[in-house]
Backbone as JSON, one array per atom type, in Angstrom:
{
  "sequence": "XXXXXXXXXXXXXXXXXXXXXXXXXXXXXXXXXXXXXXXXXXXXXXXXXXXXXXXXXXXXXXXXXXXXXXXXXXXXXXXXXXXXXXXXXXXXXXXXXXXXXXXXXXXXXXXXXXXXXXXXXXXXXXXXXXXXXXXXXXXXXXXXXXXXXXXXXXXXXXXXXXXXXXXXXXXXXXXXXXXXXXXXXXXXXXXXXXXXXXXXXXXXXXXXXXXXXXX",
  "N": [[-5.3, -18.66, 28.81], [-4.25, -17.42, 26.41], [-4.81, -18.95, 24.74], [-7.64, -18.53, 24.93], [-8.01, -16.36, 23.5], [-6.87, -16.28, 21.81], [-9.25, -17.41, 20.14], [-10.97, -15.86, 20.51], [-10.54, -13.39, 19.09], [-10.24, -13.82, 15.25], [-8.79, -12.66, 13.4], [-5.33, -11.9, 11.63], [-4.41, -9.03, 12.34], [-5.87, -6.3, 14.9], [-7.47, -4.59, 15.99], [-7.24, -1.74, 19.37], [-10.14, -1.77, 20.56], [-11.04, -4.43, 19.65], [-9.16, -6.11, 21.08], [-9.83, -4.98, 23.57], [-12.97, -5.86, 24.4], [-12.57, -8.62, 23.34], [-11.04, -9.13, 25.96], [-12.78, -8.82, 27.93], [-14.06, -9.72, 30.12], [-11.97, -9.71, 32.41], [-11.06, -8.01, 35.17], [-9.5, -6.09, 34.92], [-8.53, -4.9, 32.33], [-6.3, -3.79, 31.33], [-4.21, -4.03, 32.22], [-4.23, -6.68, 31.54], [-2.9, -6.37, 29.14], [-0.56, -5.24, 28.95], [0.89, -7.73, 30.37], [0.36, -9.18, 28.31], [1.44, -8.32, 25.87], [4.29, -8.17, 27.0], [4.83, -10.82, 27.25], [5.15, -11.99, 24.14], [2.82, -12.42, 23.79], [1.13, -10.75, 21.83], [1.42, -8.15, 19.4], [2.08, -4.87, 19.48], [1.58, -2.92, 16.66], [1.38, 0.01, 16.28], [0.09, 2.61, 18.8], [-2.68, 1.55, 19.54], [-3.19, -0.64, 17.66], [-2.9, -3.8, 16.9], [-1.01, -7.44, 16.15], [-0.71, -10.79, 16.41], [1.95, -12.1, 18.37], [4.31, -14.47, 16.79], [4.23, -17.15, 17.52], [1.32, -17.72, 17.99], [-0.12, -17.02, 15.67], [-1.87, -17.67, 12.74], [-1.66, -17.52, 10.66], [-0.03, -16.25, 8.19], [0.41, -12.04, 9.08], [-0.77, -9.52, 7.36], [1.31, -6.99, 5.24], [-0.18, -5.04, 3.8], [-2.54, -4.58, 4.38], [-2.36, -3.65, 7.43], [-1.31, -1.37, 6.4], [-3.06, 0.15, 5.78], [-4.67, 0.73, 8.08], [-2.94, 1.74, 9.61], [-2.19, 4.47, 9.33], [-5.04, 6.79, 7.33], [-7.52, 8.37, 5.56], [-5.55, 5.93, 3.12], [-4.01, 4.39, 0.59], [-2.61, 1.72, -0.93], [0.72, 2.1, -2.84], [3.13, 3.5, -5.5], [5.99, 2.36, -5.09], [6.27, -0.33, -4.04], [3.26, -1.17, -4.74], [3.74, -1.65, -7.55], [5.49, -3.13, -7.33], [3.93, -5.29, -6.59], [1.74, -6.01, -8.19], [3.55, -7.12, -10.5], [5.26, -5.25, -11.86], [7.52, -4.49, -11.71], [10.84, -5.76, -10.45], [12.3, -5.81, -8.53], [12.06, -6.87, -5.32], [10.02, -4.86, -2.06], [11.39, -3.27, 0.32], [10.03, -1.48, 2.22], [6.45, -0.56, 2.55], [5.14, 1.3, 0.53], [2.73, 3.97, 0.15], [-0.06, 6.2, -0.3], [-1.67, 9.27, 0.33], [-4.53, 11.36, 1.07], [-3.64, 12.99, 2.59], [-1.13, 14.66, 5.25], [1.66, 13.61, 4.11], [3.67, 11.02, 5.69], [5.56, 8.81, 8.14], [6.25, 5.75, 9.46], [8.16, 3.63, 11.88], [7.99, 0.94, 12.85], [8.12, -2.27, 14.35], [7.6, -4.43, 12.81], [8.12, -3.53, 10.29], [8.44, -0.6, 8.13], [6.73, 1.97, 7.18], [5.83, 4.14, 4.68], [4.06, 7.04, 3.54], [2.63, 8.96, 0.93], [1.59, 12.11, 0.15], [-1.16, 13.16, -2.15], [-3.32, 14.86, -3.98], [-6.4, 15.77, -3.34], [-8.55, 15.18, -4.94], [-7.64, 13.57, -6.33], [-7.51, 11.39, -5.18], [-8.49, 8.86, -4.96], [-9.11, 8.19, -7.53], [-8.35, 5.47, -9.73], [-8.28, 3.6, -7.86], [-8.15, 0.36, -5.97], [-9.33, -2.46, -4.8], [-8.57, -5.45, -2.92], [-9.58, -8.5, -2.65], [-9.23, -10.81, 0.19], [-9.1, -14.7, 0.8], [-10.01, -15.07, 3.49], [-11.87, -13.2, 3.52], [-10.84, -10.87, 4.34], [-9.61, -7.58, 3.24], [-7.62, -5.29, 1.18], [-6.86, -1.82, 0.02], [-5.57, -0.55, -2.62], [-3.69, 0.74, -5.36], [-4.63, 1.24, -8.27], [-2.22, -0.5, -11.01], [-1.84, 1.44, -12.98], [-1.99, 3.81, -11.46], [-0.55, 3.35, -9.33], [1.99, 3.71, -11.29], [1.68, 6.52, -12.04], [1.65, 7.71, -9.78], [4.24, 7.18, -8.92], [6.04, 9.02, -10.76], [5.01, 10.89, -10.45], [6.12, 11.36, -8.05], [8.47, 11.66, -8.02], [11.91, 13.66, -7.62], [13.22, 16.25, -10.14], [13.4, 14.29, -12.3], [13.19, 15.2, -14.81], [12.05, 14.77, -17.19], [10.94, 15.22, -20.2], [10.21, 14.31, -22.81], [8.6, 11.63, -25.02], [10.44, 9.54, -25.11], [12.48, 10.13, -23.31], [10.79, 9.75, -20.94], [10.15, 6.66, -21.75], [12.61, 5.43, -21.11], [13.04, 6.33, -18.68], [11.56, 4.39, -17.85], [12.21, 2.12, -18.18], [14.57, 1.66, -18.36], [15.84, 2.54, -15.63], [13.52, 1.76, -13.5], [13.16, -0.81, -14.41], [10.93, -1.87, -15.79], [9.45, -3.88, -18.04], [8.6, -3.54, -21.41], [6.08, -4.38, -22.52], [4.45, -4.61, -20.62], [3.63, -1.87, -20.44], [2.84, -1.78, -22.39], [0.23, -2.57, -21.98], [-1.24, -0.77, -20.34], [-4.02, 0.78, -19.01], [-4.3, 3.98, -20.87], [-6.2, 5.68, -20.85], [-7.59, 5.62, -18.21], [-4.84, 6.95, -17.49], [-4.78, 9.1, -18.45], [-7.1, 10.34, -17.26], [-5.94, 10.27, -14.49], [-3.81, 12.29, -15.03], [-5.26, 14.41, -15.46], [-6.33, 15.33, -12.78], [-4.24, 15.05, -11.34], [-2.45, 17.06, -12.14], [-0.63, 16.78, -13.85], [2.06, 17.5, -15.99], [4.07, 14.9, -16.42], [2.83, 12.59, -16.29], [0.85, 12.71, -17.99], [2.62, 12.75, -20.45], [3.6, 9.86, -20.19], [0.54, 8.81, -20.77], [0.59, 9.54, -23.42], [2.74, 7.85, -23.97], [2.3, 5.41, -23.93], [-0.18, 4.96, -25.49], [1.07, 5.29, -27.67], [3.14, 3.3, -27.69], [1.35, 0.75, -27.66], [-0.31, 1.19, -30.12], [2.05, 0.47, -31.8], [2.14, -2.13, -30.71], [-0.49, -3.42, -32.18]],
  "CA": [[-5.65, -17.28, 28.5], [-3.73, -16.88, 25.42], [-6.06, -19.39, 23.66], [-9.36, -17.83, 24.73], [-7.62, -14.5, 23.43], [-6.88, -16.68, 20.06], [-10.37, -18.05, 20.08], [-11.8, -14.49, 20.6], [-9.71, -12.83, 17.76], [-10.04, -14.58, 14.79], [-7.65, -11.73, 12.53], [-3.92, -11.65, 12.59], [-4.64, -7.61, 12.6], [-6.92, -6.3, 15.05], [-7.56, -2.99, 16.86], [-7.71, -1.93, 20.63], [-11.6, -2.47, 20.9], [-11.38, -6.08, 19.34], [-8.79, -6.36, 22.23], [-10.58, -5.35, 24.94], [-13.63, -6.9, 24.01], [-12.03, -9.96, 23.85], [-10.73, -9.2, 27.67], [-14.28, -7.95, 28.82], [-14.32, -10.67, 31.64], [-11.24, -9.48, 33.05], [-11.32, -7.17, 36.34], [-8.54, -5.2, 34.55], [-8.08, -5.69, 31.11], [-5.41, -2.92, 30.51], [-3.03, -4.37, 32.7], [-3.67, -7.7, 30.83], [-2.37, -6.06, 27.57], [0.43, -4.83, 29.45], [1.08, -8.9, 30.38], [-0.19, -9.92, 26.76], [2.92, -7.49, 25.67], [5.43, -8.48, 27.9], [4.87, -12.17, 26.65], [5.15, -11.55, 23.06], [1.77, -12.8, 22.8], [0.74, -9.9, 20.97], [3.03, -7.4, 19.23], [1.91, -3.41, 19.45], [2.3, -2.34, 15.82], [1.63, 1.44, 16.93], [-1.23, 2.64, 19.3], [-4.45, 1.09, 19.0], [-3.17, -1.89, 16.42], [-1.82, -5.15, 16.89], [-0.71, -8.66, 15.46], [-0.32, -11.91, 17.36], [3.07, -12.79, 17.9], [4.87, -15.55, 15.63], [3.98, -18.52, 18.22], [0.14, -17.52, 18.0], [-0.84, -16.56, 14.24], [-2.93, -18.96, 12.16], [-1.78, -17.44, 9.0], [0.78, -14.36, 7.66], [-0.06, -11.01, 8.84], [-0.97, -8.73, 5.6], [1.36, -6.27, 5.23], [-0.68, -4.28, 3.35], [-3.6, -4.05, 5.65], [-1.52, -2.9, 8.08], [-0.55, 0.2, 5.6], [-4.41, 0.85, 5.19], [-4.91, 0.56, 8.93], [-1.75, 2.73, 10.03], [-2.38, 5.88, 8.8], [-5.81, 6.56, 6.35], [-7.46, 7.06, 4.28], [-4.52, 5.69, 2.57], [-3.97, 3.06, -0.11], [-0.73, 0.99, -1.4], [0.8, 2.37, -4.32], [4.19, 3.89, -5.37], [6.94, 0.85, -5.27], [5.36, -1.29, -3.16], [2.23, -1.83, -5.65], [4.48, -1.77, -8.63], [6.05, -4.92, -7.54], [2.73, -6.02, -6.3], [1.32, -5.75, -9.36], [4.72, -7.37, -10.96], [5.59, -4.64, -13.31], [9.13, -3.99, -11.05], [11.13, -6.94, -10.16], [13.17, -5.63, -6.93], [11.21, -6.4, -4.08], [10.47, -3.14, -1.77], [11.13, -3.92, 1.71], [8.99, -0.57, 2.85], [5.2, -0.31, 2.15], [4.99, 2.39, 0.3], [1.16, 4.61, 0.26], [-0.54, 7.93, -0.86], [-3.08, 9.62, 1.01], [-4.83, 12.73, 0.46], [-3.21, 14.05, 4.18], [0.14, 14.71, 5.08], [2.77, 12.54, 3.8], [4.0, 10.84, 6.93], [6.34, 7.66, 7.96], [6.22, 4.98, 10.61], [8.99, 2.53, 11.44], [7.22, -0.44, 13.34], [8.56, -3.54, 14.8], [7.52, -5.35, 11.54], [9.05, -2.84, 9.02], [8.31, 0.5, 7.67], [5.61, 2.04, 6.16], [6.0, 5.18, 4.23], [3.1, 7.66, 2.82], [3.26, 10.02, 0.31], [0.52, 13.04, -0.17], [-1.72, 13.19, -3.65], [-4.15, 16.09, -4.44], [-7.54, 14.74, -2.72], [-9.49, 14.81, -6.04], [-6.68, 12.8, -7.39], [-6.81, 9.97, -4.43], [-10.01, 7.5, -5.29], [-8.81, 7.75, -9.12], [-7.76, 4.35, -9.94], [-8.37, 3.06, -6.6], [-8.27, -0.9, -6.24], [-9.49, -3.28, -3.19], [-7.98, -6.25, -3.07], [-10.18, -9.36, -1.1], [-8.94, -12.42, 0.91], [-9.86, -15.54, 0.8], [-10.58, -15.27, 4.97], [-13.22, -12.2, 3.89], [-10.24, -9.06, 4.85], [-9.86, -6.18, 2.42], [-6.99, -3.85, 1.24], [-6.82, -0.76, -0.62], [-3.61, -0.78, -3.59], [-3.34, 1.35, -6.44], [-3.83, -0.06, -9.83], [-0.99, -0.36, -11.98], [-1.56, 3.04, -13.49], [-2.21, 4.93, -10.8], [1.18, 3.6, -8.82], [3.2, 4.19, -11.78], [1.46, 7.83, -12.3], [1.94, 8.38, -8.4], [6.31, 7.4, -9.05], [6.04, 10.04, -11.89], [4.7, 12.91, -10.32], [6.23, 12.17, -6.49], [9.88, 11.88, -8.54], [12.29, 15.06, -8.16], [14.36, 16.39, -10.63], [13.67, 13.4, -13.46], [13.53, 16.06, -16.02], [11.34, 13.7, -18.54], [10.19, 16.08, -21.47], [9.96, 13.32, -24.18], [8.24, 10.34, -24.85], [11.56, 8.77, -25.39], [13.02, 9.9, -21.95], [9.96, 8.84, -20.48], [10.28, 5.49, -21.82], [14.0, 4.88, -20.81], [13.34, 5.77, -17.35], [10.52, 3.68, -17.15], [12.84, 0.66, -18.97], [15.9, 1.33, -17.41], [15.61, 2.99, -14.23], [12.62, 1.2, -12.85], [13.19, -2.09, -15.09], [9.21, -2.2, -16.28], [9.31, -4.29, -19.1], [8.03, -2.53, -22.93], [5.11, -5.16, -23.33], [3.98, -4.14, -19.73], [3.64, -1.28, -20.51], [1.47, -1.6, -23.51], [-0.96, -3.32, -21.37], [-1.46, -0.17, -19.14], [-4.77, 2.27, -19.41], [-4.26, 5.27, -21.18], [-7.25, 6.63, -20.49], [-6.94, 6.31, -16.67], [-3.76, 7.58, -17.17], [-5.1, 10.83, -18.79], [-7.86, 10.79, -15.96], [-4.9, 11.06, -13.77], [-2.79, 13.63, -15.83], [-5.96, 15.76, -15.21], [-6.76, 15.41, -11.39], [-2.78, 15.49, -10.29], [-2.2, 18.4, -13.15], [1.1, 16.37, -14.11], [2.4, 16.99, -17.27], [4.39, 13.53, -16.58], [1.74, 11.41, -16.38], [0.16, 13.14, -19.48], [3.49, 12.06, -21.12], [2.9, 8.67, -20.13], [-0.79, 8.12, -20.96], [0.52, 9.7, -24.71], [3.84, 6.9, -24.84], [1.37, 3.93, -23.97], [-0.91, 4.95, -26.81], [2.06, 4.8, -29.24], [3.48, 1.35, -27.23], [-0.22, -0.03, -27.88], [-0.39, 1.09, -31.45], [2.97, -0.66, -32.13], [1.26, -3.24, -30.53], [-1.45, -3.56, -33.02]],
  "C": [[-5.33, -16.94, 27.05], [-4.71, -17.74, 24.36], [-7.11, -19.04, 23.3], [-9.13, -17.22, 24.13], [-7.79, -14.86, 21.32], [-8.0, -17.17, 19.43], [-11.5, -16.55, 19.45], [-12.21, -13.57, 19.01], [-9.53, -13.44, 16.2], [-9.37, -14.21, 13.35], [-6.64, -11.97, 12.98], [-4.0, -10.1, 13.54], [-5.75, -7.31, 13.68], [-6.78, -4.59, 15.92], [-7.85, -2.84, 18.44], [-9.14, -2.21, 21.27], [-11.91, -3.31, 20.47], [-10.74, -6.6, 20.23], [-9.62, -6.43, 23.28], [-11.98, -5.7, 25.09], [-13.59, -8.63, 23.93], [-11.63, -10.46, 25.34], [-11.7, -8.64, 28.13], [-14.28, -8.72, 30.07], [-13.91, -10.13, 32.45], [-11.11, -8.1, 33.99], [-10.3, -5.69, 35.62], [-7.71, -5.57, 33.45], [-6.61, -5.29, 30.77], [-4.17, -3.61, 31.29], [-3.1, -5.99, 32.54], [-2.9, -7.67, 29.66], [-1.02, -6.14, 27.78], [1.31, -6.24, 29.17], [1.23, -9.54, 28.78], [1.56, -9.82, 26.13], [4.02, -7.74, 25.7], [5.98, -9.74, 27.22], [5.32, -12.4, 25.55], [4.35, -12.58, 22.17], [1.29, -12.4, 21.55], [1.84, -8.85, 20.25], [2.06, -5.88, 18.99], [2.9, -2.94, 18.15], [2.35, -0.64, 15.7], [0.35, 1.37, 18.23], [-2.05, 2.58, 18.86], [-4.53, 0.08, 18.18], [-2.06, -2.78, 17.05], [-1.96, -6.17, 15.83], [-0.78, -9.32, 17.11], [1.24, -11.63, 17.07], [3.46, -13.95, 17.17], [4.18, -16.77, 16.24], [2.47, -18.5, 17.9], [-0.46, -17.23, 16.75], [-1.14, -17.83, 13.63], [-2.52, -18.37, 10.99], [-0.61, -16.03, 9.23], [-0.18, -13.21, 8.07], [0.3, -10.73, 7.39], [-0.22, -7.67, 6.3], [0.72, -4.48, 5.18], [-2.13, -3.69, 4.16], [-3.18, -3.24, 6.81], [-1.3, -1.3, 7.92], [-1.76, 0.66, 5.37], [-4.76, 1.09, 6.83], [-4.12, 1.59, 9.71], [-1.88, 4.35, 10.19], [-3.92, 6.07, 7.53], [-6.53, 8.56, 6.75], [-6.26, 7.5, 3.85], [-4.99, 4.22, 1.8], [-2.46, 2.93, -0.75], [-0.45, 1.44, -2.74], [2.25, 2.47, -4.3], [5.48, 2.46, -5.71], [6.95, 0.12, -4.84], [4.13, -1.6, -4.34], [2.66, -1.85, -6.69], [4.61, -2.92, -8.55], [4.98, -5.81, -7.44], [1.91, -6.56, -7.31], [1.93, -6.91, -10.56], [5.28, -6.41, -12.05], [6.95, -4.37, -12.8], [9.73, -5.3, -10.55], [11.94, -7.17, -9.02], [11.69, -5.95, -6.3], [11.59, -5.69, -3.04], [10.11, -3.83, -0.33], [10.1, -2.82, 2.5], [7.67, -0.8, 2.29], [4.62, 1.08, 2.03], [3.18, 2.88, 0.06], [1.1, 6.0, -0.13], [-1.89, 7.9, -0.22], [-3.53, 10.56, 0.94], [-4.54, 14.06, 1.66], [-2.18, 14.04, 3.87], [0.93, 13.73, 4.82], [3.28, 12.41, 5.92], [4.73, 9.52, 7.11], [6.43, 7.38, 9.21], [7.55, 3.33, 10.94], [8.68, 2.08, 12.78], [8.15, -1.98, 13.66], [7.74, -4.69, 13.62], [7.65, -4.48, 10.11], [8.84, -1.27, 8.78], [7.54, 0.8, 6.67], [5.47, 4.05, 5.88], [4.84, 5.8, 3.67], [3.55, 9.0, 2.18], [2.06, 11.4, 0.25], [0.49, 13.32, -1.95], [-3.26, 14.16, -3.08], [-5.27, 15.34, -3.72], [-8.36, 14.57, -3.61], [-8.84, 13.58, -6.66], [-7.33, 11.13, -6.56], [-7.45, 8.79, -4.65], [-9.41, 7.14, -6.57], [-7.55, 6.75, -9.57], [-7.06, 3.27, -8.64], [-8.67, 1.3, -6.73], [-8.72, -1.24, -5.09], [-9.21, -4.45, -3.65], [-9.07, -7.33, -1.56], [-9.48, -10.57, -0.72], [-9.2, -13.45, 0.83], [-10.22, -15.88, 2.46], [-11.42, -13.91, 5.05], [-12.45, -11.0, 4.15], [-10.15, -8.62, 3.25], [-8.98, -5.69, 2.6], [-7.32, -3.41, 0.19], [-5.9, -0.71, -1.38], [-3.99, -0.17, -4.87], [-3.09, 0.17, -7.71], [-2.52, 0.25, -10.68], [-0.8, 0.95, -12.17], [-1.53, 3.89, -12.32], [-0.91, 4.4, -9.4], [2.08, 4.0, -9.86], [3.19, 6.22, -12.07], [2.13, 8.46, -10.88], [3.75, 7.98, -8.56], [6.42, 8.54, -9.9], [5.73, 10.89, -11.54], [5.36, 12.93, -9.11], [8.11, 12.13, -6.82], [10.41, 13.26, -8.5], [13.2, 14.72, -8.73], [14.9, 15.25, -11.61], [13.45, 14.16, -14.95], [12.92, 15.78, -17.58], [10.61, 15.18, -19.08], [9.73, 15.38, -22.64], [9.41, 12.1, -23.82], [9.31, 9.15, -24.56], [12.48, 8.75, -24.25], [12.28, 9.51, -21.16], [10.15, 7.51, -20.79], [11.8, 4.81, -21.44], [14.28, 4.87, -19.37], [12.84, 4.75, -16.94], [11.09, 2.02, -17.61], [13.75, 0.25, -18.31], [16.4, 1.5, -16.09], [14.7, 2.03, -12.95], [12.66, 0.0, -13.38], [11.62, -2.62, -15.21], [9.31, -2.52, -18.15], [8.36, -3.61, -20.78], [6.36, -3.19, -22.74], [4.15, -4.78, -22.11], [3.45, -2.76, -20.11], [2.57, -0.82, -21.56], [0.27, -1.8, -22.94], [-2.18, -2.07, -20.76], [-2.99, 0.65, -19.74], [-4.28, 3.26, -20.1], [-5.08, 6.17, -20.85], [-7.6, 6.88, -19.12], [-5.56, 7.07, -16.87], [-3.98, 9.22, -17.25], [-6.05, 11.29, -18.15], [-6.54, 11.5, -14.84], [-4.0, 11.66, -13.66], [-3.6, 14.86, -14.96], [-6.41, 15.73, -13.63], [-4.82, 15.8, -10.45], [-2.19, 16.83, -11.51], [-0.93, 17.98, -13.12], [1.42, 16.26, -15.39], [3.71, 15.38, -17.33], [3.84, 12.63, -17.11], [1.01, 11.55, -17.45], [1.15, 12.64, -20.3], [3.22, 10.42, -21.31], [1.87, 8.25, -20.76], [-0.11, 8.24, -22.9], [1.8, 8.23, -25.02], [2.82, 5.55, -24.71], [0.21, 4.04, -25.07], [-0.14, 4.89, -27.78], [2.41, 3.46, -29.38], [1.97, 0.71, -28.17], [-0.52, 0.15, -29.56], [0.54, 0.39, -32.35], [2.5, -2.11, -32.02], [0.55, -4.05, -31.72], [-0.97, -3.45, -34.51]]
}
């Protein structure tokens, strides 16, 4: 049974109608899930989404699919796509997200996945997809638009200067100078003007000075 099921399925991720689809034969599928469950064939990462269990996967679940799948629309950003990215060098055991709904948080039998709320004009701007080499798809914030989304969902960092801007973003968050040159400016000042953050307007102006040092 558990083979056909792995035969069927050919995602780690999959949803309750790739389930029971897969159990269409069965006189009573729901009280095969139940079984499936029990076993720890499958693992129930909330209602309506699973994984295989460890004995049964053909490959790493994706976190990050998971975090697009969980809660949406949503995409990965925040300190989770920082590191993703590599511009932060802690790795973030939550999977952090922004969505243009309520901020909201899920803690899952394979970790925790946090969302934050961004303006809904703001949420597409500087939107990434990320593809597989088995054909899946996530959603992850480019560079700029996770470090804009730490900068505006920060309280009480008090940045008024280019120069305190750049010390949190050096010393606080440990994002290297040269990184930093690299970044957009001009997304950045797209997304000054859609999240109305004078932060992130700070920002887009210290990476045009970084970048002219640069040069």
């Amino acid at each position: 049974m558990s083979e056909d099921l792995r035969q069927a399925i050919s995602y780690e991720e999959f949803d309750y109608q790739a389930l029971m689809g897969a159990l269409a034969s069965y006189a009573q599928p729901r009280d095969k899930v139940t079984d499936l469950l029990a076993k720890g064939v499958i693992i129930r990462v909330k209602k309506g989404l699973y994984i295989f269990g460890e004995k049964w996967r053909r490959r790493p679940y994706s976190r990050e699919i998971l975090a697009n799948l969980l809660y949406g629309p949503s995409c990965v950003s925040l300190d989770y796509a920082l590191h993703y990215h590599g511009l932060t060098p802690e790795r973030v055991e939550a999977v952090t997200s922004v969505t243009p709904k309520r901020g909201w948080r899920f803690a899952t039998p394979v970790g925790r996945f946090l969302y934050s709320n961004v303006p809904e004009a703001g949420f597409a701007v500087g939107l990434g997809r990320v593809e597989l080499e088995d054909g899946r798809a996530f959603l992850i914030a480019a560079p700029e638009k996770a470090l804009a989304d730490k900068l505006r969902k920060g309280r009480g960092l008090g940045l008024r200067t280019q120069k305190e801007c750049l010390a949190y973003l050096v010393e606080d968050l440990r994002i290297e100078e040269m990184a930093l040159r690299d970044l957009d400016a001009g997304l950045l000042d797209e997304l000054s003007r859609v999240y109305n953050s004078p932060r992130v307007a700070l920002l887009a102006g210290l990476v045009r000075r970084l970048a002219r040092r640069k040069g």
